[in-house]
C-alpha positions as CSV (number, residue, x, y, z in Angstrom):
1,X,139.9,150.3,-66.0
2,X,138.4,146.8,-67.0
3,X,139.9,145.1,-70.6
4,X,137.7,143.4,-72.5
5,X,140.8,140.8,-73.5
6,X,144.3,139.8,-72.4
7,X,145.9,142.0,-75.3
8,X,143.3,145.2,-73.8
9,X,144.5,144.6,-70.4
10,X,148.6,144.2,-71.2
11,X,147.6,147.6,-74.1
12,X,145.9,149.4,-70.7
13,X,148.7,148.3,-68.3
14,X,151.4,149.7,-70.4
15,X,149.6,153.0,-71.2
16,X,148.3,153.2,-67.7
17,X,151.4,151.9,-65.9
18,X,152.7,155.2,-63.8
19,X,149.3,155.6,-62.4
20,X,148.1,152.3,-61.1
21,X,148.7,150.9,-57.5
22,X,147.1,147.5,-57.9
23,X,146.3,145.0,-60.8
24,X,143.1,142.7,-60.2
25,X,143.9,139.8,-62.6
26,X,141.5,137.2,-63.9
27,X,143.6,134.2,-64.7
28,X,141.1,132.2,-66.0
29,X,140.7,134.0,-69.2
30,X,140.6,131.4,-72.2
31,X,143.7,130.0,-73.5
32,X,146.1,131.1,-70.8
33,X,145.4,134.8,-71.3
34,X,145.3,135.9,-67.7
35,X,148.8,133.6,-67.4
36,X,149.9,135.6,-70.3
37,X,149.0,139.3,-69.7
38,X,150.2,138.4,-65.6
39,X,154.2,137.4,-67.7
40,X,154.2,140.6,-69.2
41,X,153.0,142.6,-66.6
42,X,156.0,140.8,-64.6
43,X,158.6,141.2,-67.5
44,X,157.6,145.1,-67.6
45,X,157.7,145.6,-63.6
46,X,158.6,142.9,-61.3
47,X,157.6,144.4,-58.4
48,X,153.7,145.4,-59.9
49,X,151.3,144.6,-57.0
50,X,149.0,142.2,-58.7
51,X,146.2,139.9,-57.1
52,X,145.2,137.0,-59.1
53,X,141.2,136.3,-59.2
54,X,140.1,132.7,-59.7
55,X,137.6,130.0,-59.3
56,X,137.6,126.9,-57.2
57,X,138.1,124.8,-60.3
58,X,141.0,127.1,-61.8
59,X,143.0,127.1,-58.3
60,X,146.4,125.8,-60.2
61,X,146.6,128.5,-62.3
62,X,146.0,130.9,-59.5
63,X,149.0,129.0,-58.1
64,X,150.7,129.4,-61.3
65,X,150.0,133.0,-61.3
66,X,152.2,133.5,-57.4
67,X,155.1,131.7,-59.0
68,X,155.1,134.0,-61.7
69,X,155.2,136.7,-59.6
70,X,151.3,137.6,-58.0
71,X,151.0,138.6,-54.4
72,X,148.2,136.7,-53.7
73,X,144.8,135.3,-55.2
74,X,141.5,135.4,-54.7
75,X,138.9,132.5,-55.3
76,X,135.3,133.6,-56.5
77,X,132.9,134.0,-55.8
78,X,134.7,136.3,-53.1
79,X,134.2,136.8,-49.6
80,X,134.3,140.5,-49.4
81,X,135.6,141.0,-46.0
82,X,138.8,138.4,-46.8
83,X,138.9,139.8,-50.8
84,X,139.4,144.0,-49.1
85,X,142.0,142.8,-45.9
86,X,143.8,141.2,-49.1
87,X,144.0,144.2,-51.1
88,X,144.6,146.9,-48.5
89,X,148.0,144.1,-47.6
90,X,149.0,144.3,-50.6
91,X,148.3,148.1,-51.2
92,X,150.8,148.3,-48.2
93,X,153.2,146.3,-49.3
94,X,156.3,148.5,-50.1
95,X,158.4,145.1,-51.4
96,X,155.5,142.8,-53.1
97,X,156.6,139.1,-52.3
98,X,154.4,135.9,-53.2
99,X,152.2,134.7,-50.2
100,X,149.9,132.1,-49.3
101,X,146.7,132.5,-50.0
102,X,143.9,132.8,-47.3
């Protein structure tokens, strides 16, 4: 599902929770949203898989986003091959754990 705004998204995610595998997170929503909505996904379930997306000029919050608790990140405009090898890793990922982006 796609949320039009960071309280749709967090709405979505709680309603939707038991069914999803993966959470593709924009963290450079206005006014901190993505930052927001990526806390309480974290306080909900620490272990969600969730991949940040990001541009070059929002990289800190992307960084901000693995120290709250995202697998990974990905800077747009994406490189498709890099953007699926990090998804299926974290789709495999039985114990999410911050890494370094590619």
């Amino acid at each position: 599902a796609v949320a039009a705004s960071g309280a749709d998204a967090l709405s979505l995610y709680k309603a939707h929770r038991s069914d999803i595998d993966l959470v593709l997170l924009d963290v450079a929503q206005p006014e901190r949203q993505g930052i927001s909505v990526l806390s309480g996904i974290m306080e909900l379930n620490p272990r969600e898989r969730v991949i940040a997306l990001a541009t070059m000029d929002t990289t800190p919050l992307a960084r901000t986003a693995l120290a709250i608790g995202a697998l990974n990140f990905i800077i747009r405009p994406l490189v498709p091959q890099r953007a699926l090898a990090k998804i299926q890793a974290a789709l495999r990922s039985p114990h999410p754990h911050p890494t370094e982006a590619l």
